[in-house]
C-alpha positions, 0 to 999 in steps of 0.5 A, a space after each residue: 456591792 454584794 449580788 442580788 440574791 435569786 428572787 430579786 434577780 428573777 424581778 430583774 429578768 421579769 421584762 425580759 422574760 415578758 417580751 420573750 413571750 411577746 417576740 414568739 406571740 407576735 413574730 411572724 416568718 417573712 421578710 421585710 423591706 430591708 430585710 430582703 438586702 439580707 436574704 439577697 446575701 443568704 442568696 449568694 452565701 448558698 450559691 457560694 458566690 458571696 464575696 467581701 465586697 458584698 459584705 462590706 458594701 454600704 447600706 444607706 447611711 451605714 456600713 453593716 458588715 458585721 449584722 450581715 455576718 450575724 444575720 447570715 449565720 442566722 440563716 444557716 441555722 434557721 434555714 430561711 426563718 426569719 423568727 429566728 433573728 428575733 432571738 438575736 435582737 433579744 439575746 443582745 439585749 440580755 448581753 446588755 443588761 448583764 453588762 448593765 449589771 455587772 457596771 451597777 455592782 461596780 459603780 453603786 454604793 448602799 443596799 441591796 435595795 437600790 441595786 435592785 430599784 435601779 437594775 428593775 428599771 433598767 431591765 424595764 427600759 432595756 426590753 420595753 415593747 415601746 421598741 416595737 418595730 426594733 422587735 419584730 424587724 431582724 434586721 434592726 440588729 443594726 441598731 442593738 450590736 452598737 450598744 451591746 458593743 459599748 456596753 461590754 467594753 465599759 464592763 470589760 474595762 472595769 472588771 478586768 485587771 489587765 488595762 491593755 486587754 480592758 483596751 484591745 477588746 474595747 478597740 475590737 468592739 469599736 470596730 465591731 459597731 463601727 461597721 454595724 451602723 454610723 453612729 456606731 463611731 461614737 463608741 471611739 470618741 465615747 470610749 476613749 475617758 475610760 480608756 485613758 482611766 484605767 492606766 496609771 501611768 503619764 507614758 502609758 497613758 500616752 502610749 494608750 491614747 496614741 494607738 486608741 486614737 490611730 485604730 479608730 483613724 484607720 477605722 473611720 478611714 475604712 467606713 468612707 473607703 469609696 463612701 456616697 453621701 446618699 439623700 438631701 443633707 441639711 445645710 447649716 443655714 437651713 438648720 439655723 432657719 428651723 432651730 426652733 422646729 430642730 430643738 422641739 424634734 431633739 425633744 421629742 426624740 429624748 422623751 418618746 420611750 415613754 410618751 405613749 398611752 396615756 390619753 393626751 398628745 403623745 407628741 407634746 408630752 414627748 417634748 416635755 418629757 425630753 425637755 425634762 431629760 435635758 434638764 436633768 442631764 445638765 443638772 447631773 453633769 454639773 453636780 458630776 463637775 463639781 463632785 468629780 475630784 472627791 475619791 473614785 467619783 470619776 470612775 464611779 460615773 465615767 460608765 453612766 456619762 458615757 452610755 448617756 452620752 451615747 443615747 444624746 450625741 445619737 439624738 443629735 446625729 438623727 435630729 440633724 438628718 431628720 428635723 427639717 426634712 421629716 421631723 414627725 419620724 423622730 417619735 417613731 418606735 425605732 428610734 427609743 433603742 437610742 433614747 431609752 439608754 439616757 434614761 437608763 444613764 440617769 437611773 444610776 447617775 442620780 444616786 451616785 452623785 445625790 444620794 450618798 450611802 452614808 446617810 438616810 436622804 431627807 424625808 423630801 428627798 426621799 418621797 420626791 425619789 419614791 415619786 420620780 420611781 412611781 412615775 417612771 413605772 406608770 409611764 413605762 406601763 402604759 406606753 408597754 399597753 399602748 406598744 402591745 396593742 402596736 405589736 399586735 396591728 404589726 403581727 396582722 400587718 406582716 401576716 398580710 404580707 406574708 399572704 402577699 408574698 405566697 401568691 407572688 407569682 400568680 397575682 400581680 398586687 400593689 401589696 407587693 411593692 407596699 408591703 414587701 419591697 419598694 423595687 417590684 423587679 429587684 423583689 421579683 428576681 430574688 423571690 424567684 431565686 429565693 424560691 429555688 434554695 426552699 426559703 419560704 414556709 410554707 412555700 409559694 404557691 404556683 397553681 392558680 387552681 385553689 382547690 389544691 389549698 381547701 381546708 377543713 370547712 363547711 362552704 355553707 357556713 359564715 364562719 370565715 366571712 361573707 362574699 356579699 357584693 358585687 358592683 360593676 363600675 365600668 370600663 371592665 372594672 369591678 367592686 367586690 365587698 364583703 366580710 371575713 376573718 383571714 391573712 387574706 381575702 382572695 377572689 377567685 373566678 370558676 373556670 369551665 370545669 369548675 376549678 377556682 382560679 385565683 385572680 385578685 387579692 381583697 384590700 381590708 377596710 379601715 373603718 370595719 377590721 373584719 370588711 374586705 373590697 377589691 376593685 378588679 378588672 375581669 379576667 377572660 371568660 369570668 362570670 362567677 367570682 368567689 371568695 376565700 379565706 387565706 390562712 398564711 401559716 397553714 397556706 390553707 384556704 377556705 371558701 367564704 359564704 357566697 357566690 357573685 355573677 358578672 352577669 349579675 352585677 348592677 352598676 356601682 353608679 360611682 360619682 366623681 366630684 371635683 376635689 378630696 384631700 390629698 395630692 399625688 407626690 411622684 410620678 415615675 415613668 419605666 418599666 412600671 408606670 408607678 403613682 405615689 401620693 397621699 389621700 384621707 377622707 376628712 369627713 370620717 376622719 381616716 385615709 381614703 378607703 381606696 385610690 384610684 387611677 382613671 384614664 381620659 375625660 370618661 373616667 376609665 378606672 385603670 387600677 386601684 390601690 388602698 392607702 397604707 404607707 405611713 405617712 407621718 408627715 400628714 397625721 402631722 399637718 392635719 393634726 390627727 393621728 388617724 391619718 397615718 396609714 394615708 399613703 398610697 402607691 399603685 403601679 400600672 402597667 404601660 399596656 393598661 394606658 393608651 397613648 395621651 392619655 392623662 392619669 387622675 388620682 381619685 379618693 374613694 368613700 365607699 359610704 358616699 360611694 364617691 370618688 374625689 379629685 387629687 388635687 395637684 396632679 395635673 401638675 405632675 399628670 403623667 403622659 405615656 408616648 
């Protein structure tokens, strides 16, 4: 088929050129959770003391060798950015639709106009924002370089007239995803038809099949080289006792790239969409069975079969770990980078083997295509709406987090293990190393005194907020409330001479985006608290309006009831004593505005922390998805907590201003010797 002329090819570039704008938008320049693997190795790497071992070693599930080499080089050039590596997410991308339409020129028939329909879907799905949390997280290239790998070896393989180079540089991408993540292995199995395809020849065949099939033993034999099977693996009896439940998450996981945004149950209708996609795979895979033999159909749709193949055996794969464990995670939005690829092999199965060139499709045939396309379209623009809104909440999320990470070293917040990294002492050393090699924009800061950060701003003004209460709730702990517009709302007390030192990083209210609180123990000496706006790009600061004396502060007059929804998952007694769990107010309809841990039959507060983690697995058994971000996790220090003494988990309403009872946690009460 003839190329696309250059209008239709800017039509094709249109998505790209629309999530590029999105990328720079929403980006934001701070690591996140297993980002900081990566810039643990750009660590050694400008130390000089990286080695193969590390590089090589597993992660998780996976061996990632060569996203690190990617990420690395990276950060040579970026000097720490990590905006930087959402280039690469989009440059893979781009690789793959090149190759998409290098195989659609190929392998299609008929007029300029479907090439085009069919390379502007693609190109839709390819760069769809529904990818959200692959977007703007530079470590997925994990999940991309696999199918720009297979991708390229299919447009290699068919473009090139040499069949052993089309199979050298095929085997070298295989290896490449390989060892970019586990179901990167697939590209031996899936790459091996068309392999086979391109040699003419019964010995060349042979010759071809026996090398293809011992590179990829040595290449499988290399990723389990001193392999740990990590986490529960689900036993086939278990599957068998959750079949249904595992079929409805196989389901789920097909339709989710374009199930979001439309007003109904993103989850049912993901299900229907993915029972559709089967459907419609097992009716082109018998129309190919029945059609392979005429002329130049095998090789006109062994590449679609073969990206379509990639997209279901990795739902298989995923379903399998996922679906009697946390079945709800199968919808999530990292996941549509494998999904996405079964509609995509669709798109150009269905006019290869229903709809030939020759001839005009019947009318019926004709509008039930135009009607499939337009349905497509619709829900591909309301899911790219409801992906926007989530890019948006991601960019305030990281933001936070990057307001986090600057007062790292002065502030001791649960934010740091909620936002940042699971394990507070591993983050704490390569922050701190990190720190020394110039790594983070702006950089942290180290004087508590924020005067050093004061903006441009009119302290009499309202214009970043209002400090507007203070409550005290007893046994040295306070509530402060207020409202304002920031990265982060940070509580300061005046020392003797007047410095404002930074002691206590605000939580932001669900219910109200612009309402902050904190709920803090005194600092020595404290009596006027104030409040600042945090600006984390700048690393500026600004006084909000308003000014709080202990002195001053009647009692919060908080009431403990006996029960609230919710429960204490785990308690980890080390260094750190830390308490997990979720907590929602059913009432309201949202997580609990804010858990906190008391001590003995007083009621002590020891610490506070809001719920943020996601925890799919609620929304699911309580059938709202507002409940989502209903997770918590607060570590408390051992010298915080006198001997003997029980910790309790309670759900504060601030409306009620009320604290309930986890239910469950004497169960696992955590004792300290």
């Amino acid at each position: 088929m003839k190329r696309l002329p250059i209008a239709a090819l800017i039509l094709i570039a249109w998505p790209a050129i629309a999530l590029g704008l999105l990328l720079y938008l929403y980006g934001v320049d701070v690591p996140f959770w297993d980002q900081w693997s990566v810039v643990g190795l750009a660590e050694a790497f400008r130390l000089h003391i990286l080695t193969f071992g590390q590089l090589f070693a597993q992660f998780n599930e996976h061996r990632v060798f060569f996203p690190r080499l990617l990420l690395l080089g990276i950060d040579a050039l970026a000097h720490g950015n990590v905006k930087y590596e959402l280039v690469a997410l989009w440059l893979l991308a781009a690789v793959v639709l090149l190759n998409v339409y290098r195989l659609a020129r190929l392998t299609l028939q008929g007029t300029s106009v479907r090439l085009l329909t069919g390379m502007f879907l693609a190109s839709l799905l390819i760069f769809s924002p529904i990818q959200y949390q692959n977007w703007l997280w530079g470590f997925q290239v994990t999940l991309l370089v696999p199918i720009a790998c297979l991708t390229t070896a299919l447009a290699v393989t068919y473009s090139t007239r040499n069949s052993w180079v089309g199979f050298w540089v095929s085997a070298t991408l295989a290896t490449v995803a390989s060892y970019s993540v586990a179901n990167g292995l697939l590209c031996w199995p899936l790459l091996f038809p068309s392999q086979l395809q391109q040699f003419k020849t019964k010995p060349a065949k042979l010759r071809a099949a026996s090398l293809w099939i011992v590179l990829a033993a040595l290449t499988v034999g290399g990723f389990f080289y001193h392999y740990r099977f990590l986490g529960s693996r689900p036993e086939v009896s278990d599957l068998l006792a959750h079949s249904e439940l595992a079929i409805i998450s196989f389901l789920g996981f097909l339709g989710a790239p374009l199930s979001f945004g439309m007003g109904i149950n993103a989850e049912r209708l993901a299900h229907f969409i993915g029972a559709a996609m089967v459907l419609l795979a097992a009716l082109v895979f018998l129309r190919f069975i029945d059609s392979r033999r005429k002329p130049g159909m095998l090789w006109r749709c062994l590449p679609w079969l073969t990206i379509g193949a990639y997209a279901l055996a990795s739902a298989v794969i995923v379903t399998l770990g996922r679906a009697t464990s946390s079945p709800q995670r199968l919808l999530e939005s990292r996941y549509t980078s494998l999904s996405v690829y079964l509609f995509l092999a669709m798109i150009f199965l269905w006019p290869i083997l229903f709809a030939p060139p020759d001839a005009p499709p019947p009318g019926w045939k004709r509008w039930s295509i135009e009607g499939a396309v337009g349905v497509i379209l619709l829900l591909q623009f309301s899911t790219s709406l409801y992906a926007i809104g989530q890019m948006k909440e991601t960019r305030t999320d990281r933001l936070e987090s990057k307001a986090c990470l600057a007062f790292f070293n002065l502030i001791d917040d649960p934010c740091q293990t909620q936002r940042l990294d699971w394990d507070p002492m591993l983050l704490k050393q390569r922050v701190q190393s990190l720190e020394r090699l110039d790594f983070f924009h702006p950089p942290l800061i180290h004087s508590p005194d924020l005067r050093l950060l004061v903006g441009s701003a009119d302290p009499s003004s309202k214009q970043y907020g209002v400090f507007e209460s203070l409550t005290n709730a007893g046994g040295g702990f306070y509530r402060a409330s207020g409202s304002g517009t920031a990265d982060a709302i940070v509580l300061s007390y005046l020392r003797a001479d007047g410095a404002p030192l930074a002691f206590a990083m605000a939580d932001w209210m669900k219910a109200n985006p612009s309402g902050w609180e904190k709920w803090f123990e005194l600092p020595p000496g404290a009596d006027r608290i104030q409040a600042w706006a945090y600006d984390a790009l700048s690393g500026r600061a600004f006084l909000l309006f308003g000014e709080q004396q202990i002195s001053s502060a009647p009692p919060a007059n908080l009431r403990f009831v006996p029960r609230a929804r919710g429960f204490v998952d785990t308690v980890d007694s080390g260094d750190v004593l830390m308490v997990q769990g979720w907590a929602v107010l059913l009432g309201q309809h949202k997580p609990a505005d804010m858990t906190l841990l008391t001590c003995g039959d007083n009621n002590a507060i020891v610490a506070a922390g809001q719920p943020w983690q996601i925890r799919p697995d609620v929304a699911r058994e309580l059938g709202d998805a507002r409940y989502l971000k209903s997770g918590w996790q607060i570590p408390v220090r051992p010298g915080k907590l006198p001997p003997g003494c029980e910790v309790k988990a309670w759900a504060y309403d601030a409306a009620a201003n009320e604290a309930g009872l986890l239910p469950d946690l004497r169960k696992l009460a955590a004792k300290v010797k």
